[in-house]
Structures are given as C-alpha cells and as structure tokens.
C-alpha positions in Angstrom: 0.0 0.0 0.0 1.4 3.5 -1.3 1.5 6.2 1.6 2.0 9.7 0.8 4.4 11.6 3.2 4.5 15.8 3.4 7.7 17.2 5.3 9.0 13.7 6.6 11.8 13.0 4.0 14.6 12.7 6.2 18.5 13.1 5.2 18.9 9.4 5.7 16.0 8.8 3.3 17.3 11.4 0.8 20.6 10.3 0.7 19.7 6.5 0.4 17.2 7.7 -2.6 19.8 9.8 -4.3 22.3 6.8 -4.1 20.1 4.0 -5.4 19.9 6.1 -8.6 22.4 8.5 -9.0 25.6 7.6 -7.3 27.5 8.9 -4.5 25.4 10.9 -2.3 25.9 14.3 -0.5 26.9 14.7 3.3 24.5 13.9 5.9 25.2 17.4 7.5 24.6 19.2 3.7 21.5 17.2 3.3 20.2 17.8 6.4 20.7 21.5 6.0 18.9 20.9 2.6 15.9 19.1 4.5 15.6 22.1 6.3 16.0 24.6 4.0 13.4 23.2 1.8 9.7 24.7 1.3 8.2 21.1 0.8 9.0 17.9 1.1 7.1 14.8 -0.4 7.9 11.3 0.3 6.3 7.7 -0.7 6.7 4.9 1.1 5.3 1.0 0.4 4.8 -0.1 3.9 7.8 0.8 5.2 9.9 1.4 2.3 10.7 4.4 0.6 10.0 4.0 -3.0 10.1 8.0 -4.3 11.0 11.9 -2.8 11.0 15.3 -4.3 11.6 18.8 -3.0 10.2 22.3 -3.6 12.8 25.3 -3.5 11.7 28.7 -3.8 11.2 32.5 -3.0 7.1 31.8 -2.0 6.6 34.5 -4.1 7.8 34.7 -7.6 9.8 31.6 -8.0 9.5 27.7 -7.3 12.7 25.1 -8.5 11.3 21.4 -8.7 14.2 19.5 -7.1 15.5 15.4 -7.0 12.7 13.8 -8.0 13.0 10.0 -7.7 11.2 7.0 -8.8 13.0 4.0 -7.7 13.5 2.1 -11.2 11.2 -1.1 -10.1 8.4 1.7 -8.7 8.7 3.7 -12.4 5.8 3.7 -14.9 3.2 2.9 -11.9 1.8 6.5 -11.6 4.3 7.5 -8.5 5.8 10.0 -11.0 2.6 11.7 -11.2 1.4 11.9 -7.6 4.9 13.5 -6.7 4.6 16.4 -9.3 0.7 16.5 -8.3 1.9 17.0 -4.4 4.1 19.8 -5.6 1.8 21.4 -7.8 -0.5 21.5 -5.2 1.7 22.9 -2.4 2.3 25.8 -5.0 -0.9 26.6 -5.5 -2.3 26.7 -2.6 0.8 29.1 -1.3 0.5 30.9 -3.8 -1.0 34.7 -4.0 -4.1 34.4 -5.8 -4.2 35.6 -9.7 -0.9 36.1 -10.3 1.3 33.7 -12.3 4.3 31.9 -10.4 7.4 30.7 -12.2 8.3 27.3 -11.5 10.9 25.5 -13.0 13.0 22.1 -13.2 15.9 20.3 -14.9 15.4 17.3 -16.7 16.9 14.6 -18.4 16.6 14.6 -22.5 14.4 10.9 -22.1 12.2 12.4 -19.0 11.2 15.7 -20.9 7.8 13.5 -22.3 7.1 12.9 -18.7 7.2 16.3 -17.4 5.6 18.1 -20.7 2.5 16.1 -19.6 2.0 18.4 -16.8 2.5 21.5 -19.3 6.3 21.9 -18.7 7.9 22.9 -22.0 11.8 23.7 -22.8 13.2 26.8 -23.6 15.8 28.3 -25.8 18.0 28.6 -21.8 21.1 26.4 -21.5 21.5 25.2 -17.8 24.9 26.5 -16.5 26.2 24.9 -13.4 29.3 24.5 -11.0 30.2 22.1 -8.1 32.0 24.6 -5.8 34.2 23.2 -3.4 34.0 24.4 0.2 37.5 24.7 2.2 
C-alpha cells in the first residue's frame, strides 16, 4: 500500500534515494541543511519502504525550483511520478498569491522531458549553467 508523506523525508531517506539512482550521495550534515531549507517535502513509502521523494525550493513568491525527484526504477511507470509532481503542484498553488502567475521550473533529463511536458512543462531556448564549488 502507497502512503503519501509531506515534510518527513529525512537526510537518511534522501541520501539512500539519491544513491540508489544517481551515485554517490551528498553529506549527511549538507542534506540535512537541505531538509531544512526546503519549502516542501514529499515522500512515498510501500509499507515501510521508501519507494520515491522530491523537494520544492523557492522565494514563496515569484519563483518555485522542482528539485530530485525520484522513482526508484522497479516503482517507475506505476503512476508515483505523477502523484509526486501532483503534491508539488499542489503545495504551489495553494501558497501561492491568488491571480498572479508563479514561475516554477526544473531540470530534466533529455528521455524524461515527455514525462514532465505532460503536466505543461515545455523547454526553452536557456542552457542550464552549473558548477560544483568546493567548500574549504
């Protein structure tokens, strides 16, 4: 049975998703910073597994970033996908100020653009600039 957790993803859970499909995690003390920092959290769990996450960063005002969402591979194509972008779409709106439009953006892989165009996403002429800054 799929639950549906709001502000519970822990570090721990974050880090073990974020290692079971991309690699090496982050630090325990970064992620829990993260955790922290976050506006939202979803989490789903079968029984007492955790099966898929994402996060919500943002300004509350003008801006929202769509952050590490996860399917676990076996959990993909089952609709979990869908609920997580739901929950965040969702937390958006209802924190949102009424009748105004609210930026909200994501990165995506090329093969998961389909997935998130569904929900009315679209690419833009932008190229995604990024650096991994080392802290001394």
């Amino acid at each position: 049975m799929l639950v549906v957790k709001h502000d519970e993803l822990t570090a721990e859970e974050f880090i073990y998703m974020w290692e079971s499909v991309w690699g090496a995690g982050p630090s325990l003390e970064q992620t829990r910073l993260a955790m922290d920092k976050t506006l939202y959290r979803v989490s789903i769990f079968d029984d007492d597994k955790i099966v898929a996450m994402a996060r919500v960063i943002g300004d509350m005002g003008l801006c929202y970033y769509i952050k590490d969402v996860i399917v676990l591979p076996e959990y993909q194509g089952k609709g979990i996908g869908r609920m997580l972008i739901a929950e965040l779409l969702k937390f958006i709106n209802d924190h949102g100020i009424p009748d105004t439009d609210i930026f909200i953006e994501l990165c995506a892989m090329p093969d998961k653009i389909p997935f998130y165009e569904k929900f009315g996403f679209s690419a833009n002429e932008a190229q995604r600039l990024r650096i991994m800054h080392h802290v001394d």
